[in-house]
C-alpha positions, 0 to 999 in steps of 0.5 A, spaced: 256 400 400 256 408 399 252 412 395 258 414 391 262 407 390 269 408 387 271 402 381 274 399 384 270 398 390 265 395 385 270 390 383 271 388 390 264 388 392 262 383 385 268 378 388 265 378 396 258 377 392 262 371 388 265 369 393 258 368 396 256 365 391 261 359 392 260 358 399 252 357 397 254 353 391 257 349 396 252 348 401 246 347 396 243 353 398 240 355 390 236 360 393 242 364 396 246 363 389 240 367 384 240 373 390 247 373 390 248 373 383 242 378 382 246 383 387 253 382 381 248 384 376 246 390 379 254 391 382 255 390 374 251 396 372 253 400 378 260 398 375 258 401 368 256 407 370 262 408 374 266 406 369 264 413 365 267 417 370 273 414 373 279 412 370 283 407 374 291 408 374 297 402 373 297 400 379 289 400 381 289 397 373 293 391 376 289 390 382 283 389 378 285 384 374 288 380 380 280 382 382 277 379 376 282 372 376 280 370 383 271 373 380 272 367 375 276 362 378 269 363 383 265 362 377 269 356 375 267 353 381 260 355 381 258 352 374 262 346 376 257 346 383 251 347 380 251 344 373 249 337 376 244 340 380 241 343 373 241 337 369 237 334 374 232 339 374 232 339 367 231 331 367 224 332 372 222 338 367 223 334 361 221 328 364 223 321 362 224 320 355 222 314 353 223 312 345 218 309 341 
């Protein structure tokens, strides 16, 4: 990324880490997803700050929104892969429960 990243290459570059972030859900690679989802905090804030600046044409608008369908449709498949994991996390954290 360089030093003055347009917004739209913002928007491009929270889909690759999205996209990253699905192909580690996939492999059970936790470690890997909470980088990559660091990474799209930052790109985040960056996004912001840059959003003050540059106004996005039709055109560019239109690919943002094709951008963020294809962000969430990634995050759908992330929570999907990784809330089983963190149910079971929570069970060994909480330990059994046993009702008296």
């Amino acid at each position: 990324m360089t030093m003055q990243q347009s917004l739209l290459g913002y928007y491009h570059a929270i889909e690759e880490s999205s996209r990253k972030m699905l192909e580690a859900a996939k492999d059970q690679d936790w470690d890997t997803i909470v980088r990559y989802e660091c990474t799209c905090a930052v790109l985040i804030e960056q996004l912001k700050m840059q959003a003050r600046i540059e106004n996005l044409d039709a055109p560019k608008r239109q690919e943002k929104v094709s951008i963020m369908l294809r962000i969430l449709q990634n995050d759908a498949q992330i929570r999907s892969l990784v809330e089983p994991w963190l149910d079971q996390v929570s069970q060994h954290v909480d330990g059994p429960r046993i009702l008296h």
